[in-house]
Residue frames as a rotation matrix with the C-alpha (Angstrom) as fourth column:
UNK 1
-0.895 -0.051 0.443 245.37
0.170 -0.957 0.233 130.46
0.412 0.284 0.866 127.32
UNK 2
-0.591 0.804 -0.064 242.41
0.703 0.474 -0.531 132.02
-0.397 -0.358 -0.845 129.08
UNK 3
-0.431 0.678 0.596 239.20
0.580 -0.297 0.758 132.85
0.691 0.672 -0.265 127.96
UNK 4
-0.804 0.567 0.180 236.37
-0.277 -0.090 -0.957 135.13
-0.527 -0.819 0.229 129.18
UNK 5
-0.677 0.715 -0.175 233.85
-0.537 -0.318 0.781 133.24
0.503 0.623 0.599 126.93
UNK 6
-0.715 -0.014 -0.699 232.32
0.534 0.635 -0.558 132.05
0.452 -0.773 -0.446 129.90
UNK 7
-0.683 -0.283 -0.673 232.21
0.483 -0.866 -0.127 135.32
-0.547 -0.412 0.729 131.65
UNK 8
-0.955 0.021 -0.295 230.82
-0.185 -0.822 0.539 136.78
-0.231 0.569 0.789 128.88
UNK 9
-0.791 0.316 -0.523 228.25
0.119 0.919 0.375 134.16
0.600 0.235 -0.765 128.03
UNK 10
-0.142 0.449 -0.882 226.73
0.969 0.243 -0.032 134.62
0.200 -0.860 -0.470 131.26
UNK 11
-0.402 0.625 -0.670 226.45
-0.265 -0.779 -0.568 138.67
-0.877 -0.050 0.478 131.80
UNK 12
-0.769 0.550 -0.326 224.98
-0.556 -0.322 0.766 138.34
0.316 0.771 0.553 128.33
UNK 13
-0.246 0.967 -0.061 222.20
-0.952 -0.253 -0.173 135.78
-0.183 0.016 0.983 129.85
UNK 14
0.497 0.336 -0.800 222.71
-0.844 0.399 -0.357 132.86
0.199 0.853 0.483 127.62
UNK 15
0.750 -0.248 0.613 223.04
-0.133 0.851 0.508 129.14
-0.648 -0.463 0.605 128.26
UNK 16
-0.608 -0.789 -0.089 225.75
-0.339 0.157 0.928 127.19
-0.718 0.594 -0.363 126.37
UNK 17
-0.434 0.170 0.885 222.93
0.633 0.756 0.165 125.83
-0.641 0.632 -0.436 124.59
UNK 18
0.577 0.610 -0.542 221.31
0.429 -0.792 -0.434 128.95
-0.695 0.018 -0.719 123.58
UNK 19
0.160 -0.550 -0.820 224.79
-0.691 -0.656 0.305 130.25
-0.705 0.518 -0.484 122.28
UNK 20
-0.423 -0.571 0.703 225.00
0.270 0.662 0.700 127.10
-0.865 0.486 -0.126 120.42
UNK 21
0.066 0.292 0.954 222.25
0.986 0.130 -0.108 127.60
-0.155 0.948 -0.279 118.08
UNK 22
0.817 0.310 -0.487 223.09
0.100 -0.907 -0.410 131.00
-0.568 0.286 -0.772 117.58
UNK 23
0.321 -0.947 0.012 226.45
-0.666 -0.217 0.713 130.00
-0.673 -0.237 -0.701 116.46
UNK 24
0.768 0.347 -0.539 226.10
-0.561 0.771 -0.302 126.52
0.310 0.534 0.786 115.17
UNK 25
-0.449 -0.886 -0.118 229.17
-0.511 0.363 -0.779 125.37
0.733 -0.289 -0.616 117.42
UNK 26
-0.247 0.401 -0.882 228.38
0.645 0.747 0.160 122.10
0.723 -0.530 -0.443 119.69
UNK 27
0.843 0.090 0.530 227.64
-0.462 -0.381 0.801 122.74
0.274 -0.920 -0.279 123.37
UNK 28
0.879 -0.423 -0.221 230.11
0.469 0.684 0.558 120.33
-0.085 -0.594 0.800 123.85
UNK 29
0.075 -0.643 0.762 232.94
0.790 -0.428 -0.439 122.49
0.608 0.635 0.477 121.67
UNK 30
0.356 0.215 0.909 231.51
-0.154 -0.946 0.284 125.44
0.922 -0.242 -0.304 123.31
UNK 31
0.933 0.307 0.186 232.54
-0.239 0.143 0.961 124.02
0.268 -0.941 0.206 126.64
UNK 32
0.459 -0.885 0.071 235.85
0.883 0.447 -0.143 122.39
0.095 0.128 0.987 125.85
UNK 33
0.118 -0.569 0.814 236.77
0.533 -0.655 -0.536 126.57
0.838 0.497 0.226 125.15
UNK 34
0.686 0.592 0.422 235.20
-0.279 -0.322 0.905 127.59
0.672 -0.739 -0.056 128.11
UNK 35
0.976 -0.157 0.148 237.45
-0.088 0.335 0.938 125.53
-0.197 -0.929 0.313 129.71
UNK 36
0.360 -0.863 -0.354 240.27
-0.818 -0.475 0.326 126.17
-0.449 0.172 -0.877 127.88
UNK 37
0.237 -0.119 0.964 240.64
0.055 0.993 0.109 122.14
-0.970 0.027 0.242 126.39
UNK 38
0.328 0.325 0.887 240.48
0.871 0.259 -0.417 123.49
-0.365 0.909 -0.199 123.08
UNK 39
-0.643 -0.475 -0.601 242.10
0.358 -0.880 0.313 126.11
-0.677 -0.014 0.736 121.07
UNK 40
0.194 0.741 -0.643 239.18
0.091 -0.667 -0.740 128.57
-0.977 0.085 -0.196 119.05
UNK 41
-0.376 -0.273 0.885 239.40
0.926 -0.085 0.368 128.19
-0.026 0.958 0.285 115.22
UNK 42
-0.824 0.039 -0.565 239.40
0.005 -0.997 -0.076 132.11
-0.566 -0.065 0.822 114.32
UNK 43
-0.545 0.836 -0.060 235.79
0.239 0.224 0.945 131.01
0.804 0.500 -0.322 112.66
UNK 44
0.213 0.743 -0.634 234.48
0.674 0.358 0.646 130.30
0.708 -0.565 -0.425 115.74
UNK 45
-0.639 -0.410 -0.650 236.02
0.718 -0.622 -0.313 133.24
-0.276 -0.667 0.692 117.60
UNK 46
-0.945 0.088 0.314 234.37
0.221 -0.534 0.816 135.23
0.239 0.841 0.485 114.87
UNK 47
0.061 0.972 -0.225 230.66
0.155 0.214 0.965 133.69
0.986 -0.094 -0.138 115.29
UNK 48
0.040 0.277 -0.960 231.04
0.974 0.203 0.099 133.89
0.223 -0.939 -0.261 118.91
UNK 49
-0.931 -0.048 -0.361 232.05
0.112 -0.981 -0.159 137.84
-0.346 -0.188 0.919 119.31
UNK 50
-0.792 0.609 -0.034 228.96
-0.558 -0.701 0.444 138.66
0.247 0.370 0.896 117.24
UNK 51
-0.030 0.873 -0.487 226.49
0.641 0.391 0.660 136.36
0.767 -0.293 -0.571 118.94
UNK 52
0.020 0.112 -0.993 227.89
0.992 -0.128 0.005 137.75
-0.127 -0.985 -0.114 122.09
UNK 53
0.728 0.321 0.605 227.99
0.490 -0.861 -0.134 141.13
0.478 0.394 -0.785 120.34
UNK 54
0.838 -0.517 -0.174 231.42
-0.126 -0.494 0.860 141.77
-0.530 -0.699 -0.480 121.58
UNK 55
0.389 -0.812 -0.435 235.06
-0.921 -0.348 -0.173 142.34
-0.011 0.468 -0.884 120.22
UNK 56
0.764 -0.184 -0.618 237.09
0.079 0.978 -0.195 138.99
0.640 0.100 0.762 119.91
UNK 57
-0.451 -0.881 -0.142 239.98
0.229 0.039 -0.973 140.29
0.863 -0.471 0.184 121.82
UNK 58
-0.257 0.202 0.945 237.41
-0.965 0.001 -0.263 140.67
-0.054 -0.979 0.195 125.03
UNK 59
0.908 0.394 0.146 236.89
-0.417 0.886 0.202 137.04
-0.050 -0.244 0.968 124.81
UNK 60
0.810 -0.557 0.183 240.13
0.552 0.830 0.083 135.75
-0.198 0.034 0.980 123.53
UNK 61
0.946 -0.283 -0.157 242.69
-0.297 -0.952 -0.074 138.25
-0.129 0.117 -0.985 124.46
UNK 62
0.414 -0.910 -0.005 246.43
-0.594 -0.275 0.756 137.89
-0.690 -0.310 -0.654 123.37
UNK 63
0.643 -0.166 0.747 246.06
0.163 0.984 0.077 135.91
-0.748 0.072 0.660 121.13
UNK 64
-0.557 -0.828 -0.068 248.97
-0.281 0.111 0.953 135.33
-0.782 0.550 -0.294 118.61
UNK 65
0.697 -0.189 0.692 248.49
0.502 0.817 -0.283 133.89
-0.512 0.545 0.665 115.16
């Protein structure tokens, strides 16, 4: 499935390490999504929309649960 928390990540400014501690999710985690290795526990979708101060479905659109 792809992501744009990359995409986003980056117009917002912000390393991977930067979003970590705003988040509390590894860098390494944070990367694995990035690259799609890893499917987003709807926690961490959560914390990540409102660091990045965006909707969850513009990072992780379509998803299903």
């Amino acid at each position: 499935m792809k992501n744009n928390l990359r995409k986003v990540r980056k117009q917002k400014g912000l390393s991977q390490l930067e979003l970590s501690y705003e988040t509390r999710i590894s860098p390494p985690d944070i990367s694995k999504m990035e690259r799609n290795k890893v499917f987003p526990h709807p926690k961490w979708r959560e914390k990540l929309a409102e660091a990045l101060e965006v909707k969850e479905e513009k990072l992780f659109p379509k998803i299903e649960e």
